[in-house]
C-alpha positions as CSV (number, residue, x, y, z in Angstrom):
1,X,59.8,96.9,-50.2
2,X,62.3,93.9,-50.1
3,X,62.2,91.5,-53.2
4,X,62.9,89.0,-51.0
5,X,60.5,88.7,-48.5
6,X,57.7,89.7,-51.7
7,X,59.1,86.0,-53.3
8,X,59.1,84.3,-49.7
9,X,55.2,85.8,-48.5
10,X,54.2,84.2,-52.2
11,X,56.3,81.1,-52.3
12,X,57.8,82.2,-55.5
13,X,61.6,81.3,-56.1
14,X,63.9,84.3,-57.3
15,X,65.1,82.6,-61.1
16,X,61.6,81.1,-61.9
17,X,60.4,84.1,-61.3
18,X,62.6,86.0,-63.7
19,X,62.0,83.9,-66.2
20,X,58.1,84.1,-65.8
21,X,58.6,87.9,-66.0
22,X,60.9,87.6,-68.9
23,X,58.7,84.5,-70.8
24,X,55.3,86.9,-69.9
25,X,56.1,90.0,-71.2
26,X,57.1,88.2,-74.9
27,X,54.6,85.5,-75.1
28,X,51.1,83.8,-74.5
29,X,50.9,81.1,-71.1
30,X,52.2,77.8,-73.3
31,X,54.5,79.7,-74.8
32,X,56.1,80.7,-71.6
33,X,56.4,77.7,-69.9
34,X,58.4,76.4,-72.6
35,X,60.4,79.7,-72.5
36,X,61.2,79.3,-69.2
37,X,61.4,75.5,-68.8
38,X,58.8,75.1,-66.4
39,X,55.5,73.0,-66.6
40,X,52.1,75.0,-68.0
41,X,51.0,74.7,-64.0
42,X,53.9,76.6,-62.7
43,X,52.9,79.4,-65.3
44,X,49.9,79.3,-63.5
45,X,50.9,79.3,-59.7
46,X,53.3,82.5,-60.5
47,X,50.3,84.2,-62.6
48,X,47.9,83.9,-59.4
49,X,50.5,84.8,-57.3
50,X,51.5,88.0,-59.2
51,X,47.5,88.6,-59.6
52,X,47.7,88.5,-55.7
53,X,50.2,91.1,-54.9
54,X,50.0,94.6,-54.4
55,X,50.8,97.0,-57.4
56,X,53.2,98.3,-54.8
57,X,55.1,94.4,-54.6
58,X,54.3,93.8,-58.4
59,X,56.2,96.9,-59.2
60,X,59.0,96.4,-57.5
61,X,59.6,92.5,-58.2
62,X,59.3,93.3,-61.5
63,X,61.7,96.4,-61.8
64,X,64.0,94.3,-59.5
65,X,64.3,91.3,-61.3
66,X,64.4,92.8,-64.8
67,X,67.4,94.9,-63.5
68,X,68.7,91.4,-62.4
69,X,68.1,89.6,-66.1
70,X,69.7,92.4,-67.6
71,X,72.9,92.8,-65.7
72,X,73.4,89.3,-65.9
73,X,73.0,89.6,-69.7
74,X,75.7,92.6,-69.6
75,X,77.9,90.9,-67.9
76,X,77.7,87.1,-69.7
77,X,77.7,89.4,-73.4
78,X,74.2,87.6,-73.5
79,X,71.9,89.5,-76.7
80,X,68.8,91.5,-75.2
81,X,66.0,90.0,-77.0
């Protein structure tokens, strides 16, 4: 299953939702919109979305993009939180 066309069928965009999986795992809906500079709203579009996927797509978006956050973190000497 290709990230990719999982973020395009649910209008999602590839860094928001990063930080929505990074902001979620850590902290309650107000808490991570301010995490990941979006509004409250957007919080809200990404959480329906990701109720609306598959376990199969939500799987895989996840696992991809956490593999994304973390590399990047490697390579910029970026802390894990």
């Amino acid at each position: 299953m290709d990230v990719d066309d999982i973020l395009n069928r649910y209008n999602l965009t590839r860094e928001t939702a990063r930080r929505y999986i990074d902001a979620i795992i850590q902290l309650n809906q107000s808490q991570a919109a301010d995490e990941a500079q979006v509004s409250r709203q957007t919080i809200n579009t990404y959480k329906n979305a990701f109720q609306q996927m598959t376990d199969t797509e939500r799987a895989a978006l996840i696992s991809s993009l956490a593999y994304e956050t973390l590399v990047e973190r490697i390579q910029t000497g970026e802390q894990p939180e």
